[in-house]
N, C-alpha and C positions, 0 to 999 in steps of 0.2 A: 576498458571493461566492456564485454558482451551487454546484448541487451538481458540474456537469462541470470548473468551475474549480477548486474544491476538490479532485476528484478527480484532476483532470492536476497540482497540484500537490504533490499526494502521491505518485504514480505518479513523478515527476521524482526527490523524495526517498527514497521507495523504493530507485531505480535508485543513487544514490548511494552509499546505504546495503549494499545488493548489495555496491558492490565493495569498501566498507572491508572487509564480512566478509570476503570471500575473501583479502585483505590480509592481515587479525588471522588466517586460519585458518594460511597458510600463517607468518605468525610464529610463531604458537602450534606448528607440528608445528617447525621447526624448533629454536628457541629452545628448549623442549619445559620452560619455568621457569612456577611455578605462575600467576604474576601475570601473565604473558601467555596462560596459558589462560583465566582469571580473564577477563581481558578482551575474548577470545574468545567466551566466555560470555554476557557480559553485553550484547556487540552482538546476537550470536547471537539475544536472548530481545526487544530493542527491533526487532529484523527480522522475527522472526515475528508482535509486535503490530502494527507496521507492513504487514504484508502482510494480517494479519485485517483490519486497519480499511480497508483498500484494499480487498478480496471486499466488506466492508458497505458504503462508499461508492458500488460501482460497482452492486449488488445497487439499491439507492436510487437511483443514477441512470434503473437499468433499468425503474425501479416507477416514476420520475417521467415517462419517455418513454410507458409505456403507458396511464398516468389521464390523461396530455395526449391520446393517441391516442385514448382513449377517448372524451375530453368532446368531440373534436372531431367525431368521428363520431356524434355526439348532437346537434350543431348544427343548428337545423332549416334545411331548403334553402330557399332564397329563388329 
């Protein structure tokens, strides 16, 4: 798998993940019982590593676009 493959398919799971949160959040304020903050929580903490690893992905894609651009402007002209 590409690193832009890799990355569009985490960005798709990400998006996903987005909306359980917002789901669990509003369960969480209403239900307002520990176990569903509990689990608020624990999406909460897999969304924010999920969103790190997506900035490092894309960062990596970013570095891989510019060493291509690089080598290729180094090509000698024929």
């Amino acid at each position: 798998m590409t690193a832009r493959e890799s990355l569009r398919v985490l960005d798709e799971q990400v998006a996903v993940w987005n909306e359980a949160l917002d789901d669990a959040r509003i369960r969480s304020l209403v239900s307002e019982t520990p176990l569903v903050t509990a689990e608020y929580n624990e999406l909460s903490k897999h969304v924010v590593a999920a969103n790190a690893e997506m900035i490092r992905r894309s960062n990596e894609v970013q570095s891989l676009a510019a060493e291509r651009d690089r080598l290729l402007r180094e090509l000698p002209k024929e």
